[in-house]
C-alpha positions as CSV (number, residue, x, y, z in Angstrom):
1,X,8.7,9.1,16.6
2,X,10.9,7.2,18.9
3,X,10.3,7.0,22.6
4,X,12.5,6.2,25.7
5,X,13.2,2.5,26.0
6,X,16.1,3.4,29.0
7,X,15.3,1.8,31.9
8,X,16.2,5.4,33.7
9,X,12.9,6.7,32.1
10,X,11.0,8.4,34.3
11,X,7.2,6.4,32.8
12,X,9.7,3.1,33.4
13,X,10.3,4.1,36.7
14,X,6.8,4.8,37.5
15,X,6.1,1.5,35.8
16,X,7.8,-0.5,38.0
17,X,6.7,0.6,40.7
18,X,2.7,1.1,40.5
19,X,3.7,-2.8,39.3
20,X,5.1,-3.2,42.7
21,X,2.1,-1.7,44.3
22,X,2.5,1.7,45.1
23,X,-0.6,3.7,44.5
24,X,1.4,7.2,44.1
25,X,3.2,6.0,41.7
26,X,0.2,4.7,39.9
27,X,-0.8,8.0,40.0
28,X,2.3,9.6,38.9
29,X,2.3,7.3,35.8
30,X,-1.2,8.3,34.3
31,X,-0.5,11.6,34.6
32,X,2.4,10.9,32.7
33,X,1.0,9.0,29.8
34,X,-2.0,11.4,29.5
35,X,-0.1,13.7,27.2
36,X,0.9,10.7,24.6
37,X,-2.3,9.0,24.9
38,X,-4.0,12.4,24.2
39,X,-1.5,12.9,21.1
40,X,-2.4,9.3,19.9
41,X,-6.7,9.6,20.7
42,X,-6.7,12.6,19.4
43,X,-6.5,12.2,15.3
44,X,-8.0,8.8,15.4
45,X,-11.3,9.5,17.3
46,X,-11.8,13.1,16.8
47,X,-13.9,14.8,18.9
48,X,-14.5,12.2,21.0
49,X,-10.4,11.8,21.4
50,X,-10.6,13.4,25.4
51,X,-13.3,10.5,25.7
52,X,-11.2,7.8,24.3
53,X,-8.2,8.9,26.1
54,X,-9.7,8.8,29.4
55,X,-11.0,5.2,28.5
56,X,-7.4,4.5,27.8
57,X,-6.2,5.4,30.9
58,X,-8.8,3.6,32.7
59,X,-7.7,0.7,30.4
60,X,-3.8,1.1,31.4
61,X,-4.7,1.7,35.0
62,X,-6.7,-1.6,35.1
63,X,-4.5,-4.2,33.0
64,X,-1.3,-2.7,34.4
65,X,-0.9,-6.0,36.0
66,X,-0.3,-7.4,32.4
67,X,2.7,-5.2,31.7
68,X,5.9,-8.1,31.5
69,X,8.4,-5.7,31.1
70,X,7.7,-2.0,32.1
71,X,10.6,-1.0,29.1
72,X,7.7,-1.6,27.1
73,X,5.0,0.8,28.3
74,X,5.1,3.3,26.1
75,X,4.4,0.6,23.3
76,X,1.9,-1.2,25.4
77,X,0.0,2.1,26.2
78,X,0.3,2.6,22.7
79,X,-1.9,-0.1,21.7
80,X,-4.4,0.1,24.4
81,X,-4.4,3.9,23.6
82,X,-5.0,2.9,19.5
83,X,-7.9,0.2,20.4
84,X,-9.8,2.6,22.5
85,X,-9.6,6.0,20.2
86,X,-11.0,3.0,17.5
87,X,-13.5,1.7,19.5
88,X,-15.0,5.4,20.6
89,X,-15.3,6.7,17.1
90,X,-16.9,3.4,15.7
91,X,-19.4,4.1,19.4
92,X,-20.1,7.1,18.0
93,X,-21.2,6.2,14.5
94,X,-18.3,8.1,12.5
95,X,-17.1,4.8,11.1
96,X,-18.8,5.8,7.7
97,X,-16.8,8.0,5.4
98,X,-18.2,11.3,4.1
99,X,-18.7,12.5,0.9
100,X,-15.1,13.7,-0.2
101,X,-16.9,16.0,-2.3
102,X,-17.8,18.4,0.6
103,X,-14.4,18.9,1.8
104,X,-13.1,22.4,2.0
105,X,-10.4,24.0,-0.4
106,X,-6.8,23.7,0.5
107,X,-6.2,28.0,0.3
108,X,-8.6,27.7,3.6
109,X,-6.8,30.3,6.0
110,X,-7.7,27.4,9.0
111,X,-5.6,24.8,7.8
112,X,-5.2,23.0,11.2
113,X,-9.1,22.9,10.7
114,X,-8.7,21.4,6.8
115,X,-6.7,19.0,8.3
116,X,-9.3,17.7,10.9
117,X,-11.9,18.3,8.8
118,X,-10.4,16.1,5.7
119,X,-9.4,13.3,8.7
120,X,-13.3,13.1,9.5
121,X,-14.2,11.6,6.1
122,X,-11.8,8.7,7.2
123,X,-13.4,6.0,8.7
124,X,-11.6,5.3,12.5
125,X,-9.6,2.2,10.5
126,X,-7.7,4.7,8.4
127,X,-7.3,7.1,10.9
128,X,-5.6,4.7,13.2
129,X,-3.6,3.6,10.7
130,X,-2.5,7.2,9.4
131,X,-1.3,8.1,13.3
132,X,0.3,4.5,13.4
133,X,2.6,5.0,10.2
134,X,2.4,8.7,9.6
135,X,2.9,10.4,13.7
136,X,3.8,7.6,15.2
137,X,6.4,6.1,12.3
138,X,5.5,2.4,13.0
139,X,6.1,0.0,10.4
140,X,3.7,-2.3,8.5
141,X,4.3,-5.3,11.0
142,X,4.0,-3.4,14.0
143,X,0.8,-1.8,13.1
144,X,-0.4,-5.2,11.9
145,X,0.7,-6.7,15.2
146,X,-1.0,-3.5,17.2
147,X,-4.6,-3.1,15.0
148,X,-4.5,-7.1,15.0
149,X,-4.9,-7.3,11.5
150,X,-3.2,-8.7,8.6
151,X,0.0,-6.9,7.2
152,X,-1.7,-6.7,3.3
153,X,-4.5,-4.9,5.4
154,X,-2.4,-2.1,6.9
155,X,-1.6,-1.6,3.3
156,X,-4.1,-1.3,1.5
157,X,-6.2,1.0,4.5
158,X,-3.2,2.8,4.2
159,X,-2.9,3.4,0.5
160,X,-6.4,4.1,0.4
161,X,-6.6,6.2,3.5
162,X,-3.3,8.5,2.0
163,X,-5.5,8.7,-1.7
164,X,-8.7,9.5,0.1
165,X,-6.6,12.3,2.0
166,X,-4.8,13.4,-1.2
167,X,-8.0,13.6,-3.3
168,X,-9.7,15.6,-0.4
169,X,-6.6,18.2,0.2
170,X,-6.5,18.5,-3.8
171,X,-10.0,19.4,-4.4
């Protein structure tokens, strides 16, 4: 997924100036990032995603300061975004992987509900990686650079977080 880098964006415009100090602005801007950090929460922390996305946005509204270049705010959210959704779902204990085995079939008429239900036997690691490289189309170095973690890592969670999701969707 690629997202606006002009400096005629409206999130860019907002950026700069809640940076500059206007609170309406401010205001403008998380309303405009709630959609993307909602789309980014969402697969990685699960039912808890509204939760981590509102921690997010606290997150953005409180370390806009640090923003260099506003350009970069949809990449900067999206890291603050990613570190959240991980940090809620490890809170709330779903870091451990299910039992593939319990998985529902494939033919199930609900497959949005497969779908989630297959990406809660992931632990938040491979999630987060998955919405990195498979939504949000990062590469391996920028979702090295983003998790904070070794490019070999992003690898090999994401190898084995695409075989555990195979096996589970094939069963």
């Amino acid at each position: 997924m690629t997202l606006p880098t002009d400096p005629h964006d409206p999130g860019v415009s907002l950026a700069r100036a809640a940076l500059g100090g206007d609170t309406v602005a401010m205001q403008d801007l998380l309303a405009h990032l709630a959609p993307y950090v909602a789309r980014i929460c969402g697969p990685i922390a699960l039912d808890s995603g509204p939760d981590a996305a509102q921690e997010a946005l606290v997150a953005v509204f409180r370390s806009l300061r640090t923003l260099r270049e506003p350009a970069a705010l949809y990449g900067w959210t999206r890291a603050i975004a990613v570190r959240e959704a991980v940090r809620v779902a490890r809170r709330d204990a779903r870091s451990r992987p299910a039992e593939l085995a319990d998985l529902p079939a494939p033919d199930d008429p609900e497959l949005a509900a497969d779908v989630r239900d297959v990406l809660t036997r992931l632990s938040p690691e491979h999630r987060a990686v998955l919405v990195l490289r498979d939504l949000e189309g990062l590469d391996e170095q920028a979702a090295s650079r983003l998790l904070d973690i070794p490019a070999g890592t992003v690898k090999s969670r994401l190898h084995r977080a695409r075989e555990s999701f195979r096996k589970a969707w094939s069963a």
